[in-house]
C-alpha positions as CSV (number, residue, x, y, z in Angstrom):
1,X,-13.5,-48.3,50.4
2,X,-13.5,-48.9,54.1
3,X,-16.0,-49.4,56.1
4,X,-15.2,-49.4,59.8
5,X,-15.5,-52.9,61.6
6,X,-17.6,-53.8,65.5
7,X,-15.5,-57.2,65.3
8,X,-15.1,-55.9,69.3
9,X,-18.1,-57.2,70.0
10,X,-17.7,-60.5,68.5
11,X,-16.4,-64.0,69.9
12,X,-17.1,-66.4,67.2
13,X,-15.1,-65.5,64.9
14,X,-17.3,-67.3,62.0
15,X,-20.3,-65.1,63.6
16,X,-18.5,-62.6,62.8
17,X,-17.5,-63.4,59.4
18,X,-21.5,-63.7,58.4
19,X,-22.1,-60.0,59.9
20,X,-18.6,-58.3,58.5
21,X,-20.3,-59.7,55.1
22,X,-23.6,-58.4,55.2
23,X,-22.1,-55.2,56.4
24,X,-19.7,-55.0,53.3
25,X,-22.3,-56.2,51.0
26,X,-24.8,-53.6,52.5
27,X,-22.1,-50.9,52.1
28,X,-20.5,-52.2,49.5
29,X,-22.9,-53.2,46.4
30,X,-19.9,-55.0,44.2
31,X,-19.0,-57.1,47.5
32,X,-19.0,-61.0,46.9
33,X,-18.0,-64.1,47.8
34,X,-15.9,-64.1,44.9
35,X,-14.3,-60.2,45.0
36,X,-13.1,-61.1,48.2
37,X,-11.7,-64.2,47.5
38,X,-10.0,-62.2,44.7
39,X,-9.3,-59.0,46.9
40,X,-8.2,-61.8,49.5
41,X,-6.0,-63.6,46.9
42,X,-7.7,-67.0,47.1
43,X,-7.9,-69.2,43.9
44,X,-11.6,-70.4,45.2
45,X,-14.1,-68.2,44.9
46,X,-15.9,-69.8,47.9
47,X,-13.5,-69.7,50.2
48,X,-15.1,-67.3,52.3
49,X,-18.5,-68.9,52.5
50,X,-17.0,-72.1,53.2
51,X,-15.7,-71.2,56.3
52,X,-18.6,-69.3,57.1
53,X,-20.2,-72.7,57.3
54,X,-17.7,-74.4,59.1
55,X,-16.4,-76.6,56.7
56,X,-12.8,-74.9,56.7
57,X,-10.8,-73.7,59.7
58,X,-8.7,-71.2,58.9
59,X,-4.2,-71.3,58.3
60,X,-2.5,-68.8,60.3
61,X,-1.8,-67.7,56.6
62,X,-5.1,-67.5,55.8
63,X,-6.3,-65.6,59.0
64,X,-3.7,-62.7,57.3
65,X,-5.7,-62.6,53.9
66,X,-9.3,-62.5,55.7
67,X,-8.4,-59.7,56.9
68,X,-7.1,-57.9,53.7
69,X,-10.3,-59.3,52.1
70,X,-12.8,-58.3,55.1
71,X,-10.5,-54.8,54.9
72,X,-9.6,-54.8,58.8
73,X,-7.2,-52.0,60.1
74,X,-4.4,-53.5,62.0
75,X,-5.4,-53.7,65.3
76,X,-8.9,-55.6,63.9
77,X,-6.7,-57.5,62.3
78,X,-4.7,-58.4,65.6
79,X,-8.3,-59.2,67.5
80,X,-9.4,-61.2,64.7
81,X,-6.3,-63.6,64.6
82,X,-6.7,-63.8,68.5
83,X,-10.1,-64.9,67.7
84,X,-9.4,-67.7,65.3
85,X,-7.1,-68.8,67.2
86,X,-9.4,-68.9,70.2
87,X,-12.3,-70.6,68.2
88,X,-9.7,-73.3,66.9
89,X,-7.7,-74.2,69.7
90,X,-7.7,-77.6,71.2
91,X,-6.2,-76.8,74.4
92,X,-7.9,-75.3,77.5
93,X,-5.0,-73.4,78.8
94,X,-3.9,-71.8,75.8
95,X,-7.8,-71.0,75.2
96,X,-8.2,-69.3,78.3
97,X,-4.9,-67.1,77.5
98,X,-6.7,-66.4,74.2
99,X,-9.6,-65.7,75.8
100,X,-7.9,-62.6,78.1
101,X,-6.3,-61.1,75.3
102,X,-9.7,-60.4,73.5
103,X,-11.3,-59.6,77.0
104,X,-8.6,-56.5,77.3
105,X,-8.0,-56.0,73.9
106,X,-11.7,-55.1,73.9
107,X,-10.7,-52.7,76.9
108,X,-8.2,-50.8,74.8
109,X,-10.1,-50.4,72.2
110,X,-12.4,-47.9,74.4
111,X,-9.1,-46.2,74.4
112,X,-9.0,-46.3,70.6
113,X,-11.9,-44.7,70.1
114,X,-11.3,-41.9,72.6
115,X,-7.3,-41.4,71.3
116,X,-6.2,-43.1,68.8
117,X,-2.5,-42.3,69.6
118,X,-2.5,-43.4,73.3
119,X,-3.8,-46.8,71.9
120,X,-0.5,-47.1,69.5
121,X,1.2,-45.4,72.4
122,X,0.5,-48.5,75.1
123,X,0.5,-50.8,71.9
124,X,4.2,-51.2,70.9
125,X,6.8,-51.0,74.4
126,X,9.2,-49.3,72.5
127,X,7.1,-45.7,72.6
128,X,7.8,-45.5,76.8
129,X,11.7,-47.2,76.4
130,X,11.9,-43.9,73.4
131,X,9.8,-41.4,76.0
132,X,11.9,-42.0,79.0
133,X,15.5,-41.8,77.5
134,X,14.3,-38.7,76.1
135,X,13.0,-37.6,79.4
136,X,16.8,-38.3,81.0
137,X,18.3,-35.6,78.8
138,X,18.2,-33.8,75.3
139,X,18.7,-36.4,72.5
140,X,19.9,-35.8,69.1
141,X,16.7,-36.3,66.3
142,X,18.2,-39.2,64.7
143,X,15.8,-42.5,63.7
144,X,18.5,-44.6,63.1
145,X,20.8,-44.0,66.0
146,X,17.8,-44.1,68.3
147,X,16.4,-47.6,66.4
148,X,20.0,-49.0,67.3
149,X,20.3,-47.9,70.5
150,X,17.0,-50.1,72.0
151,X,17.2,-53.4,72.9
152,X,15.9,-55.4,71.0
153,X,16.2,-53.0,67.7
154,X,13.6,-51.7,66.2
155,X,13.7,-50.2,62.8
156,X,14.9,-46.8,61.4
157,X,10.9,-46.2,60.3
158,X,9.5,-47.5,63.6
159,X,11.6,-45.2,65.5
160,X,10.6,-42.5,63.0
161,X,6.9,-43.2,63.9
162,X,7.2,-43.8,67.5
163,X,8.9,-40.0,67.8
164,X,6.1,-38.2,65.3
165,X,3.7,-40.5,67.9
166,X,5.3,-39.2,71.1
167,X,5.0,-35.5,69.7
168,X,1.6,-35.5,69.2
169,X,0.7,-36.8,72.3
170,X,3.0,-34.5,73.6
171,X,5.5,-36.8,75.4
172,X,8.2,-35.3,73.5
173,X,9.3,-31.7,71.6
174,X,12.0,-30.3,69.8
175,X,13.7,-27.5,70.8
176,X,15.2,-24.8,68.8
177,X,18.5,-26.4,68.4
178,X,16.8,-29.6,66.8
179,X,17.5,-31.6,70.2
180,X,14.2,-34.1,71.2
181,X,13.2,-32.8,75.1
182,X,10.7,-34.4,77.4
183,X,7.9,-32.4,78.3
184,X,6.4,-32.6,81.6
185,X,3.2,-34.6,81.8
186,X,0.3,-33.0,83.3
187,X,-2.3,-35.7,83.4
188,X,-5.5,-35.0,81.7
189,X,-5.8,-37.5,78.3
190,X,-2.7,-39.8,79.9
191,X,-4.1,-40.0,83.3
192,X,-7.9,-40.7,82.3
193,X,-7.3,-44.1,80.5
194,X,-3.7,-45.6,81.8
195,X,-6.0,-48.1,83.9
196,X,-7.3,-49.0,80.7
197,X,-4.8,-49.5,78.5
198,X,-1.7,-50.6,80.7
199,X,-2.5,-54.4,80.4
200,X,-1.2,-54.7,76.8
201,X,2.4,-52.6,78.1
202,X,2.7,-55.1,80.9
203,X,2.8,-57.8,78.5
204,X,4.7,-56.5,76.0
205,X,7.7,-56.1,78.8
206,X,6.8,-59.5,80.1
207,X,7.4,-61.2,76.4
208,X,10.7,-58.5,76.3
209,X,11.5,-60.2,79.5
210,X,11.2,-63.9,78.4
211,X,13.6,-62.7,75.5
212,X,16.1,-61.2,78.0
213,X,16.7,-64.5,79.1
214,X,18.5,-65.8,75.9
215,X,19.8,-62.3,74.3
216,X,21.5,-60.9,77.9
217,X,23.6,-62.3,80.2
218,X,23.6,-61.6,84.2
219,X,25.5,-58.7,84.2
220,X,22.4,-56.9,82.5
221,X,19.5,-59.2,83.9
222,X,18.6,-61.0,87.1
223,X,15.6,-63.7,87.5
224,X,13.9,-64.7,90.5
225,X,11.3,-67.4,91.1
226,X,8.9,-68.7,93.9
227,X,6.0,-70.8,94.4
228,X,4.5,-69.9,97.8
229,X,1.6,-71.1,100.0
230,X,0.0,-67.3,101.6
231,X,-3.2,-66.2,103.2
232,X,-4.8,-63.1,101.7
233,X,-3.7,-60.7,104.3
234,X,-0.1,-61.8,103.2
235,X,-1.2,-61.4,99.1
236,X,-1.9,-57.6,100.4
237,X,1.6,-57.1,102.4
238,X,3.5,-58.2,99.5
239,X,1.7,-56.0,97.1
240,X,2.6,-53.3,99.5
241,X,6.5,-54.1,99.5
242,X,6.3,-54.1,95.8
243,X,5.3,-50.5,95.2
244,X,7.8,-49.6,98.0
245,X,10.5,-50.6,95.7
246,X,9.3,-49.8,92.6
247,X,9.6,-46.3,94.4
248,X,12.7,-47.0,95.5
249,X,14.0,-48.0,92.0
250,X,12.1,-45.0,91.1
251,X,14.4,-42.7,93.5
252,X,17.6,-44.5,92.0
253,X,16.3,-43.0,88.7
254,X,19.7,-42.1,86.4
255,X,19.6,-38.9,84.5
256,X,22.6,-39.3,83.0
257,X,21.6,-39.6,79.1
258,X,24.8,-42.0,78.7
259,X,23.4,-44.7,81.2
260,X,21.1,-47.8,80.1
261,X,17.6,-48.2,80.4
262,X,16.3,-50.7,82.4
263,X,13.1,-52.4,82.7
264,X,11.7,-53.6,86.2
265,X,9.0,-56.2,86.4
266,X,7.6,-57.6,89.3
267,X,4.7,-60.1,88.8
268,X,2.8,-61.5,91.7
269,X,-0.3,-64.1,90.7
270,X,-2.5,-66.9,91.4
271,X,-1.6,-70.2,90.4
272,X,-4.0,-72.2,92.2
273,X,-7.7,-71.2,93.6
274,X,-8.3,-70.9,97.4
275,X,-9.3,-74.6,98.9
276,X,-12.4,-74.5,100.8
277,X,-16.0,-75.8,101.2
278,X,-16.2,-79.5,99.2
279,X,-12.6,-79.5,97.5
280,X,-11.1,-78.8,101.5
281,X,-13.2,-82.1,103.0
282,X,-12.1,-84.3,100.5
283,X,-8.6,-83.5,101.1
284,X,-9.2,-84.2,104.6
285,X,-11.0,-87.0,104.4
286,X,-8.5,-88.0,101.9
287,X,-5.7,-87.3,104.8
């Protein structure tokens, strides 16, 4: 039985547990402390209640069998790790990175419940690096060559899903030789909630990025870094060179379907806060 989950609008996780168990048991009338510790695989049959209470954190292992036992889908499953691991962390930096992920994992969510598949679309980074070699020139329907081709690899069966994905959003066709095509966006669905869902594709290319730097070598990758002093008016000039040459990377754009794919980021952010008001006297007193 599955009953759908509003773990969204949770930030205690052990809040959350309390509700999610009245729900089940409300929908659910054989639901108990000790069917999910069996449904969960748990040898106590108060495991459940215990941390409920407080009086057991929970093993990254563990965080994987709550969610079997609280019957979470997948991406439930991924906000209810992020909030365990948000409740149970000891340090403020790593908290407050936690604490972001839920904010826009809550975002895409409103995504999920309008489509589904643009959701898994801006999920997974592989669907766009799939979508755009497509888009460069007729590619032969073939999982596995396709799987090997990315870097990193993905599976035969991820690139199977990520094509049947891309065709129902319709990304992607086949044509009537059995060649994948790119179809010609126009908008509508894609256009509506991109502002909502793009924070989870940027970080997917930014952990892809922190990989790059141990898996290529410079002939495929170039890293640049600078910690700079600016004034506002500066913040927005920069901004301003950056989407001239993302359009001028766009321009360069290759359609021949034997050339690489390459991914561009460019990430400008604060570090610091402005100094001003008491924090700016001190420092000049201070001086």
């Amino acid at each position: 039985m599955n009953t759908p989950s509003n773990i969204y609008n949770f930030g205690d996780y052990r809040e959350f547990l309390k509700d999610r168990y009245k729900q089940l048991k409300e929908t659910d009338p054989l639901f108990s402390f000790r069917n999910f510790s069996k449904q969960a695989g748990f040898g106590s049959p108060n495991y459940l209640k215990l941390v409920m209470d407080g009086k057991r954190n929970l093993s990254a292992e563990a965080i994987g069998k709550f969610a079997k036992g609280l019957r979470l889908d997948t991406h439930e499953t991924e906000f209810f790790r992020y909030m365990v691991e948000c409740n149970q962390c000891e340090s403020a930096t790593k908290q407050t990175v936690y604490e972001a992920k839920l904010m826009y994992l809550r975002e895409l969510f409103k995504v999920k419940t309008l489509i589904p598949e643009l959701y898994d679309y801006y999920h997974d980074w592989y669907h766009s690096a799939i979508r755009e070699t497509v888009k460069k020139g007729k590619i032969k329907n073939d999982p596995g060559a396709i799987a090997r081709s990315l870097v990193p690899n993905i599976s035969e069966e991820q690139a199977k899903g990520s094509i049947e994905l891309l065709m129902s959003l319709k990304f992607i066709g086949v044509n009537s030789e059995g060649w994948l095509e790119g179809i010609q966006s126009e908008g509508g669905m894609e256009a509506e909630t991109a502002l909502l869902s793009q924070k989870i594709h940027y970080e997917q290319m930014a952990e892809l990025a922190a990989q790059s730097l141990y898996t290529q070598g410079p002939e495929t990758q170039d890293f640049e870094s600078v910690t700079v002093s600016l004034p506002m008016e500066k913040v927005a000039e920069i901004k301003a060179k950056i989407q001239e040459l993302i359009q001028a990377a766009v321009n360069q754009h290759s359609q021949n379907p034997e050339h690489a794919m390459f991914q561009l980021n460019i990430q400008l952010f604060a570090i610091t806060k402005p100094i001003g008001g008491e924090a700016k006297k001190g420092i000049e007193q201070a001086a």
